[in-house]
C-alpha atoms as a printed R data frame, in Angstrom:
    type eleno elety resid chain resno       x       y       z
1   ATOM     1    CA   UNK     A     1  32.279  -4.570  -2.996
2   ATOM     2    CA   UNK     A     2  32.714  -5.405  -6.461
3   ATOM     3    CA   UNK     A     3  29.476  -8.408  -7.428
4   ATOM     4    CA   UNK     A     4  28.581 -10.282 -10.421
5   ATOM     5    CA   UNK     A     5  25.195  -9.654 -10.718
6   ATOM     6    CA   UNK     A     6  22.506 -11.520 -12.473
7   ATOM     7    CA   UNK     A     7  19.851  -9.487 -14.582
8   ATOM     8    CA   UNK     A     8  18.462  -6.747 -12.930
9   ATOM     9    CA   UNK     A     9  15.533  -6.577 -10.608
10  ATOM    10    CA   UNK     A    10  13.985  -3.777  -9.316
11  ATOM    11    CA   UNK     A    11  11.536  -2.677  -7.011
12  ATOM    12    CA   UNK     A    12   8.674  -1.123  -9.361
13  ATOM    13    CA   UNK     A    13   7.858   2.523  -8.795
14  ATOM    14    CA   UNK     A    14   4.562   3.868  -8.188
15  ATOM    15    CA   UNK     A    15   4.426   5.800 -11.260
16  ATOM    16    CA   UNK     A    16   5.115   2.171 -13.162
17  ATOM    17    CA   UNK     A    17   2.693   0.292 -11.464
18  ATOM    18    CA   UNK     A    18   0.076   1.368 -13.801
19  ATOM    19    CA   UNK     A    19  -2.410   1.489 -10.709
20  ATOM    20    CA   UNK     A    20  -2.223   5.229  -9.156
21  ATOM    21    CA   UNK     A    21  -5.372   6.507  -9.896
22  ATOM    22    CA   UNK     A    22  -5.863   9.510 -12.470
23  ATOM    23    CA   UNK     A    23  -7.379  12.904 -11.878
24  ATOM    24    CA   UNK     A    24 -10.723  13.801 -13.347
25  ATOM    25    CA   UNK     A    25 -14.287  13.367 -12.914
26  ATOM    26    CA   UNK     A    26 -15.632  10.669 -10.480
27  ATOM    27    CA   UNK     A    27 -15.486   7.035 -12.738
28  ATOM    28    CA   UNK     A    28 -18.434   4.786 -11.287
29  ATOM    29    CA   UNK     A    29 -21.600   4.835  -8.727
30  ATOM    30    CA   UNK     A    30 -20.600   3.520  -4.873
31  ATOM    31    CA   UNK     A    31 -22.631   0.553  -4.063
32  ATOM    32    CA   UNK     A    32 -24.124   1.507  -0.607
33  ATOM    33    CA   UNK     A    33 -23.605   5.066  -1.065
34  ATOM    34    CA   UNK     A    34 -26.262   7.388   0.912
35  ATOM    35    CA   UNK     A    35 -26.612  10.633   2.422
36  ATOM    36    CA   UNK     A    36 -25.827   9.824   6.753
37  ATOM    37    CA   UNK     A    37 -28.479  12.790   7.050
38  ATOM    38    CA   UNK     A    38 -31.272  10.849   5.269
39  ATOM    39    CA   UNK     A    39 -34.079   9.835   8.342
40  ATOM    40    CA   UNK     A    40 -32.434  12.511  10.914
41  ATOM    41    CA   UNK     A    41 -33.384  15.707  12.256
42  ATOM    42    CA   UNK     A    42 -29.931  17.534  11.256
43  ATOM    43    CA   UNK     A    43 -30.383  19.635   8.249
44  ATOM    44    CA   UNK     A    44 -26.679  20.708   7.815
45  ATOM    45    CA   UNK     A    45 -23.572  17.820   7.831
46  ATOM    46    CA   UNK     A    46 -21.230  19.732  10.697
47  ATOM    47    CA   UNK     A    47 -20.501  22.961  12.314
48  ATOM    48    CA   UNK     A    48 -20.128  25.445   9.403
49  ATOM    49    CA   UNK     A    49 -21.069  23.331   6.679
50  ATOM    50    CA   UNK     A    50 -21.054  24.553   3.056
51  ATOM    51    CA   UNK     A    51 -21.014  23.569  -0.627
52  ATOM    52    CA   UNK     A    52 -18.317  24.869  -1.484
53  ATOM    53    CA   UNK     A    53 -15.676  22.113   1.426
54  ATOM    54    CA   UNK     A    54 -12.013  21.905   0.976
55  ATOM    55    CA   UNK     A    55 -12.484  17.962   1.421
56  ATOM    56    CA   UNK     A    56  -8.636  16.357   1.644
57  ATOM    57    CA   UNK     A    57  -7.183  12.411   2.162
58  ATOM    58    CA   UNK     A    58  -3.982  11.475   2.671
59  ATOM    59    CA   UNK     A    59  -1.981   7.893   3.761
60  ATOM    60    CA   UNK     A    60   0.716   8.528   6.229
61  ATOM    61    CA   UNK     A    61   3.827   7.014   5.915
62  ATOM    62    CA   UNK     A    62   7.183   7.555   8.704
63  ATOM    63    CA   UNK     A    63   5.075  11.113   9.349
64  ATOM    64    CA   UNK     A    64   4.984  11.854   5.921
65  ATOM    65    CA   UNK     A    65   1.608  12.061   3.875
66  ATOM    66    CA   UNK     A    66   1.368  10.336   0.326
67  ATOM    67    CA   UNK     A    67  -1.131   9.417  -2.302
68  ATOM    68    CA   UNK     A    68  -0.040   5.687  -2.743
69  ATOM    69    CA   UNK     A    69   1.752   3.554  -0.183
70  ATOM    70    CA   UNK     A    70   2.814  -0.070  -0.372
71  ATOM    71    CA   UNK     A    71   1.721  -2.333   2.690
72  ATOM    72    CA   UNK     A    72   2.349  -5.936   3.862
73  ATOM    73    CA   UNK     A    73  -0.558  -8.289   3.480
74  ATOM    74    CA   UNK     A    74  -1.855  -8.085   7.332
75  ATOM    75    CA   UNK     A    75  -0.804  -4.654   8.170
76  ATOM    76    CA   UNK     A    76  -3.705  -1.867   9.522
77  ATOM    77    CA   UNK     A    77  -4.310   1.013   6.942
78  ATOM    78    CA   UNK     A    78  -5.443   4.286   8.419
79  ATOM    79    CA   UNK     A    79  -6.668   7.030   6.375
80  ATOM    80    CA   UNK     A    80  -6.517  10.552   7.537
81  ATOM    81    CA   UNK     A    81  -8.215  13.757   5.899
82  ATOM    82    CA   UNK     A    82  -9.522  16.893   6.659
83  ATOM    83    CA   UNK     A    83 -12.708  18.852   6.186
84  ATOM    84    CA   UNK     A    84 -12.795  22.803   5.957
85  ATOM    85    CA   UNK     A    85 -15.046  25.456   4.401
86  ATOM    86    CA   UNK     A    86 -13.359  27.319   1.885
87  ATOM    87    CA   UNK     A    87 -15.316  30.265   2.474
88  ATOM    88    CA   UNK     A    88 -14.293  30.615   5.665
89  ATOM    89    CA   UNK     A    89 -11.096  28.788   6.287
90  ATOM    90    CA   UNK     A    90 -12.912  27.461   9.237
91  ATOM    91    CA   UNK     A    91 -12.605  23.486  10.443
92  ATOM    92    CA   UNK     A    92 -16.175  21.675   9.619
93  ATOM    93    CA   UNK     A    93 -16.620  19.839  12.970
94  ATOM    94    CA   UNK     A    94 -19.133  17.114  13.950
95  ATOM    95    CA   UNK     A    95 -19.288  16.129   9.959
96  ATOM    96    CA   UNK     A    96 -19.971  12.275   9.376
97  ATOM    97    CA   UNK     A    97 -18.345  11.318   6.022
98  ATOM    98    CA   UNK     A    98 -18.232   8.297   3.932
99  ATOM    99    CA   UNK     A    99 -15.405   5.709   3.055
100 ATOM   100    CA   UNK     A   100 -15.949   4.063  -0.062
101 ATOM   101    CA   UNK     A   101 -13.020   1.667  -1.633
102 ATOM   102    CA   UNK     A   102 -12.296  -0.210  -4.756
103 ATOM   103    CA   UNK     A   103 -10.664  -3.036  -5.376
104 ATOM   104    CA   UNK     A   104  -8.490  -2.525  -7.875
105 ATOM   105    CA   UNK     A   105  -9.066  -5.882 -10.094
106 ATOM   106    CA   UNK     A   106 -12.705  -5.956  -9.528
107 ATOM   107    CA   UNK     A   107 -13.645  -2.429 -10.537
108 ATOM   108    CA   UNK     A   108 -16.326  -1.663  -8.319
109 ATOM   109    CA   UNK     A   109 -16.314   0.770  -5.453
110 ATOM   110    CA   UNK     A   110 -18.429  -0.297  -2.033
111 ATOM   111    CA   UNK     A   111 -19.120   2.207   0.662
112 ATOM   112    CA   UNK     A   112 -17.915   0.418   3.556
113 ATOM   113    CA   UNK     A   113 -18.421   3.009   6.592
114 ATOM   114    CA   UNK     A   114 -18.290   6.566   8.130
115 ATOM   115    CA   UNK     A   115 -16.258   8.742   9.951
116 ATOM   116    CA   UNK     A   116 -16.584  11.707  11.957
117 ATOM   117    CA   UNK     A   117 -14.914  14.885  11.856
118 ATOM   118    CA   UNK     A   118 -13.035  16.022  15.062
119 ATOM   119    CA   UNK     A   119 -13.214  19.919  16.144
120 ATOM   120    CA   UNK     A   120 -10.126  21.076  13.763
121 ATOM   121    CA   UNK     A   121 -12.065  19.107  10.917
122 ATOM   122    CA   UNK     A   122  -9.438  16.350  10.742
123 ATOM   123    CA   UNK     A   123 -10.663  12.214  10.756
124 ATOM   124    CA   UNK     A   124  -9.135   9.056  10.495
125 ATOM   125    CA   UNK     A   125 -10.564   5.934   9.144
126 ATOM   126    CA   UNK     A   126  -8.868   2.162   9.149
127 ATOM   127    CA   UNK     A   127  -9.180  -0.215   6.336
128 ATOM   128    CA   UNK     A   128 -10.160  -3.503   5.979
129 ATOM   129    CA   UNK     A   129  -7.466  -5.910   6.168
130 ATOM   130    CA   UNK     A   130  -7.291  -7.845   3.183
131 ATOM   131    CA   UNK     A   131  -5.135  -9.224   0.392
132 ATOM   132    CA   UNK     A   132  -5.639  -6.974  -2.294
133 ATOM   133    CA   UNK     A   133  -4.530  -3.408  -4.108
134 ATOM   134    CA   UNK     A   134  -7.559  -0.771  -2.916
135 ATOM   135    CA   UNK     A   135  -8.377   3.073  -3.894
136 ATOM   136    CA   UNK     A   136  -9.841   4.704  -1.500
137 ATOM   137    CA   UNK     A   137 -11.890   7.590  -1.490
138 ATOM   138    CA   UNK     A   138 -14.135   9.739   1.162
139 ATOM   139    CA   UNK     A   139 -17.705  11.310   0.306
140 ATOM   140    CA   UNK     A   140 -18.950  14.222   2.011
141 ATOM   141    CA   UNK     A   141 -23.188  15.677   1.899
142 ATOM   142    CA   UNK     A   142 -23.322  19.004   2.983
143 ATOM   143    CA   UNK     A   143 -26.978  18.932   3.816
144 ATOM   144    CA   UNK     A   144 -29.403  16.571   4.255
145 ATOM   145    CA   UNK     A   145 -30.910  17.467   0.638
146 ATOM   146    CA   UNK     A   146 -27.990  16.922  -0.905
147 ATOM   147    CA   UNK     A   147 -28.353  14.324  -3.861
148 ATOM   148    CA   UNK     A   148 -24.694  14.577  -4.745
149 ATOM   149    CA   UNK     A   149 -21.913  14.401  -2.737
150 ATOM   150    CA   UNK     A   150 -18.225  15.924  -2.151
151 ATOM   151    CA   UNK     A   151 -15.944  13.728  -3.557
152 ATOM   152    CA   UNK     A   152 -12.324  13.577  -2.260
153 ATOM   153    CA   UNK     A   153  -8.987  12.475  -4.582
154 ATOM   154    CA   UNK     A   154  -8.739   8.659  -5.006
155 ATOM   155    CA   UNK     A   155  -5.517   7.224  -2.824
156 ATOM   156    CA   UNK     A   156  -3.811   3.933  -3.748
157 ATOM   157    CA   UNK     A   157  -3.255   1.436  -1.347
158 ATOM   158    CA   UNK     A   158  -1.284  -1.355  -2.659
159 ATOM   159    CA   UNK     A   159  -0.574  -4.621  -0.778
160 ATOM   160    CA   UNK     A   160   2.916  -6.649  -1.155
161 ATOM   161    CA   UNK     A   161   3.822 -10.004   0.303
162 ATOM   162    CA   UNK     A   162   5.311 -10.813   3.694
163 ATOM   163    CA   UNK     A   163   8.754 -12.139   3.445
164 ATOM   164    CA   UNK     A   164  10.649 -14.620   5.754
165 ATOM   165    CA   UNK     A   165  14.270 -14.996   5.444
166 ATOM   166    CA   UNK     A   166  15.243 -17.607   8.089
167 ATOM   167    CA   UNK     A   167  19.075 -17.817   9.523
168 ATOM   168    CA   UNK     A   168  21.274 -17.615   7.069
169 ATOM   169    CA   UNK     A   169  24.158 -20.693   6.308
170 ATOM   170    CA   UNK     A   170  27.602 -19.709   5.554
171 ATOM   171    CA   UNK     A   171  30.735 -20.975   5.027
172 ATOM   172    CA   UNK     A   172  33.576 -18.882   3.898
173 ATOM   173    CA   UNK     A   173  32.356 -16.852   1.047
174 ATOM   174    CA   UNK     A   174  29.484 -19.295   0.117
175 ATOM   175    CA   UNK     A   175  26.106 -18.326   1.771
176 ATOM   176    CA   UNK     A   176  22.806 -20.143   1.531
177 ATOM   177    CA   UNK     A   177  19.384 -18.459   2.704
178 ATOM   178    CA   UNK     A   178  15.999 -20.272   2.686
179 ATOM   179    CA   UNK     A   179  12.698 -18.761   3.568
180 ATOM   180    CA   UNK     A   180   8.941 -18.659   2.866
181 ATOM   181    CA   UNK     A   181   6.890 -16.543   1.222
182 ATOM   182    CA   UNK     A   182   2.806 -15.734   2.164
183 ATOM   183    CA   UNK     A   183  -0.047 -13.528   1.112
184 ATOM   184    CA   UNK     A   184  -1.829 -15.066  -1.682
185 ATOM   185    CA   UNK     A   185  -1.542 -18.603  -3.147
186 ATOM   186    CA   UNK     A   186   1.254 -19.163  -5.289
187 ATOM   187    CA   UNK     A   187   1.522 -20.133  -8.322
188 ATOM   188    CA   UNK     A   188   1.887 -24.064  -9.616
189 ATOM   189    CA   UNK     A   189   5.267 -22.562 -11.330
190 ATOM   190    CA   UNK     A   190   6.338 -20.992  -8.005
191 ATOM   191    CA   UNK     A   191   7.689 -17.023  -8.037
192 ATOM   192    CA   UNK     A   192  10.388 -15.522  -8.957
193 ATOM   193    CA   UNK     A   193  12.542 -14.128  -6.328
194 ATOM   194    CA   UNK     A   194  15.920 -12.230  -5.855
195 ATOM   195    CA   UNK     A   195  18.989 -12.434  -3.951
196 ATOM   196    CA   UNK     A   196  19.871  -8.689  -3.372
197 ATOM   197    CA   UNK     A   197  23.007  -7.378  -1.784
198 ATOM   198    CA   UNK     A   198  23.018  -3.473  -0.523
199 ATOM   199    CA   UNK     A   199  26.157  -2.300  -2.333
200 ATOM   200    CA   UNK     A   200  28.282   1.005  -0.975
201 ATOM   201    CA   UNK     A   201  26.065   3.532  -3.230
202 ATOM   202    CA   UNK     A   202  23.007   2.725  -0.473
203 ATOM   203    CA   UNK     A   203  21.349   0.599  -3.565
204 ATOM   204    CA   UNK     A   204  19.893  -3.103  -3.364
205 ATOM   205    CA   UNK     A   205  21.790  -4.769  -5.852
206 ATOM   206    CA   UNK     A   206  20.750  -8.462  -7.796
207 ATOM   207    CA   UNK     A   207  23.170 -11.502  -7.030
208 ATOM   208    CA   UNK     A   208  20.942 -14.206  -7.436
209 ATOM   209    CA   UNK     A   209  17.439 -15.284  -8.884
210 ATOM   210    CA   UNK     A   210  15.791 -18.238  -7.847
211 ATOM   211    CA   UNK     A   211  12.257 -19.682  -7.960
212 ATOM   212    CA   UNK     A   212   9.833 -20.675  -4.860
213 ATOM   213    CA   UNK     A   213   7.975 -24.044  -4.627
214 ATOM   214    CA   UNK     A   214   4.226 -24.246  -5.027
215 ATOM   215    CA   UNK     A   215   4.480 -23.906  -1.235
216 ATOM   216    CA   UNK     A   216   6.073 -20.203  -1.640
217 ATOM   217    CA   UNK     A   217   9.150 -21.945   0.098
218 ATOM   218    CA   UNK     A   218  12.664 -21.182  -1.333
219 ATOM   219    CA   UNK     A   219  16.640 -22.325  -1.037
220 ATOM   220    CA   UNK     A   220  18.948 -19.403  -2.703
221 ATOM   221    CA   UNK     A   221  23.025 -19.982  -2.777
222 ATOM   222    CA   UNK     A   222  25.546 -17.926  -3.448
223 ATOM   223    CA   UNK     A   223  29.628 -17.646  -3.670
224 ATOM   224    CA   UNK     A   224  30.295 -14.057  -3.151
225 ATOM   225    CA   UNK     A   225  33.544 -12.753  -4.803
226 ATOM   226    CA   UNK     A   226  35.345 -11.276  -1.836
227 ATOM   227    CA   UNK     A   227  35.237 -11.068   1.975
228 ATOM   228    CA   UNK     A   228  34.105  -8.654   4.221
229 ATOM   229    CA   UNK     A   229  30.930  -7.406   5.993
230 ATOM   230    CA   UNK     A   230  27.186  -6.894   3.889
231 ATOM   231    CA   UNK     A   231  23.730  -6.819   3.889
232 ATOM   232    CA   UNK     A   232  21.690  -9.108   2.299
233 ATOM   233    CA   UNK     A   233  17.627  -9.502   1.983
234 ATOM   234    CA   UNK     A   234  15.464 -11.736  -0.683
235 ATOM   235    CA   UNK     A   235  13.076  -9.290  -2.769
236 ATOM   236    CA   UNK     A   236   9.654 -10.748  -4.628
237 ATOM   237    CA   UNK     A   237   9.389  -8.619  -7.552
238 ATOM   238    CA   UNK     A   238   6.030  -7.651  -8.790
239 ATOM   239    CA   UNK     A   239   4.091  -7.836 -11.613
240 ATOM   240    CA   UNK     A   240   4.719 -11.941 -11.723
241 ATOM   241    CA   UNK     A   241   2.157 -13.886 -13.737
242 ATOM   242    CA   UNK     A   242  -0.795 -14.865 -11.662
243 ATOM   243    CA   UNK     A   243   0.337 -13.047  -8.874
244 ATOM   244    CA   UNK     A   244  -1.979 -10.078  -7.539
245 ATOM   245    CA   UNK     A   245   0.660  -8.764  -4.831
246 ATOM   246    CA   UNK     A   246   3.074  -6.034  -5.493
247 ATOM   247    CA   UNK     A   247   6.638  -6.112  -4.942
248 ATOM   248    CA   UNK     A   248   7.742  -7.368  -1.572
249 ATOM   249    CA   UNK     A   249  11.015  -7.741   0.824
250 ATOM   250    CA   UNK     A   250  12.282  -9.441   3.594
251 ATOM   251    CA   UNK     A   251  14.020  -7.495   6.237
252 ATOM   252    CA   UNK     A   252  17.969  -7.097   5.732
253 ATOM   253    CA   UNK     A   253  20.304  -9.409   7.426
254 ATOM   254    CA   UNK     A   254  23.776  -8.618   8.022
255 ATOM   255    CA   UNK     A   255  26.716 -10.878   7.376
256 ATOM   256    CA   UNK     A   256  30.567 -11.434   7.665
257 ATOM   257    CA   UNK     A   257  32.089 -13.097   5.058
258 ATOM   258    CA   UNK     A   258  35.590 -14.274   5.494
């Protein structure tokens, strides 16, 4: 379907977020930070513990792992990792590690728990719900004098708004969609958001902006050109002025125009 667009809004990448964390050497301390072997008996962290661990993290997404996800505010966060020595190739079992995160705006990272490696070395930790972007990183002491940890890459978890697109109105060609939007306070200006309109290339396609209220309620309208069958959802772009949340959708509703 041919469609008059207004100016183009898109869906920033991860790359252009300025937010996925950069290799190189560990930036800060970890508030809370401590050796799990300190006060015990065990002199060795696991079953074939070494100084020289393959320590891996990874966020899972539709079975596939990544190094930055996007997440609705409200929705559980599991990390999952692995632990092996690289001497031996062999799992490091019965390992307690350390999650530390960041909060992206505030710039300081917090220990916030532990986790325990399972007999093929693998673990899983969830993360706090909460409102905010986080990078997340695990810490692993090979032995109980170990001043220094094992420090794993940093993953990106970055948190985007829940949309809700109520029933849509239509008559003829002219549709009219109101909804709410929630997972930070808004701002007194309201946000920006987009009618979008998934064209016959598989691409989400601008029709419409519009602005919220202070409430993060909105009304969008729209006379589409032609007839015929389409998707439609409302998109928050990110990267709005007083606005901490990433870019955020509603779920696609489909219509029949005629």
């Amino acid at each position: 379907m041919a469609l008059a667009t207004a100016a183009a809004v898109a869906t920033p990448s991860a790359a252009a977020s300025g937010l996925v964390p950069q290799a190189g050497p560990w930036p800060a301390p970890i508030i809370g930070a401590a050796n799990p072997l300190a006060g015990t008996l065990c002199m060795l962290n696991g079953a074939d513990a070494t100084t020289n661990a393959g320590l891996r993290i990874w966020l899972r997404v539709r079975g596939q792992a990544h190094t930055a996800i996007t997440r609705p505010v409200g929705d559980r966060t599991v990390v999952r990792g692995e632990l092996r020595n690289r001497d031996t190739h062999r799992a490091i079992s019965g390992a307690t590690l350390t999650l530390a995160v960041e909060d992206v705006y505030a710039g300081q990272w917090v220990a916030i728990g532990n986790a325990r490696t399972s007999r093929r070395g693998r673990f899983r930790a969830v993360l706090p719900v909460t409102a905010r972007h986080l990078r997340v990183a695990v810490l692993y002491y090979p032995a109980v004098t170990s001043a220094v940890p094992i420090y794993s890459r940093r993953v990106l978890v970055r948190t985007s708004p829940r949309v809700w697109l109520g029933p849509p109105h239509r008559k003829r060609r002219t549709v009219r969609l109101h909804g709410r939007v929630s997972g930070s306070p808004v701002p007194a200006g309201g946000l920006l958001v987009a009618l979008q309109v998934h064209n016959s290339f598989g691409r989400w396609v601008t029709a419409r902006l519009a602005r919220t209220r202070p409430d993060g309620r909105y009304r969008i309208g729209y006379r589409f050109p032609r007839a015929g069958r389409l998707t439609v959802r409302v998109l928050v772009p990110g990267r709005q002025p007083d606005w901490p949340l990433y870019a955020g959708a509603s779920t696609g509703v489909g219509l029949r125009l005629g």
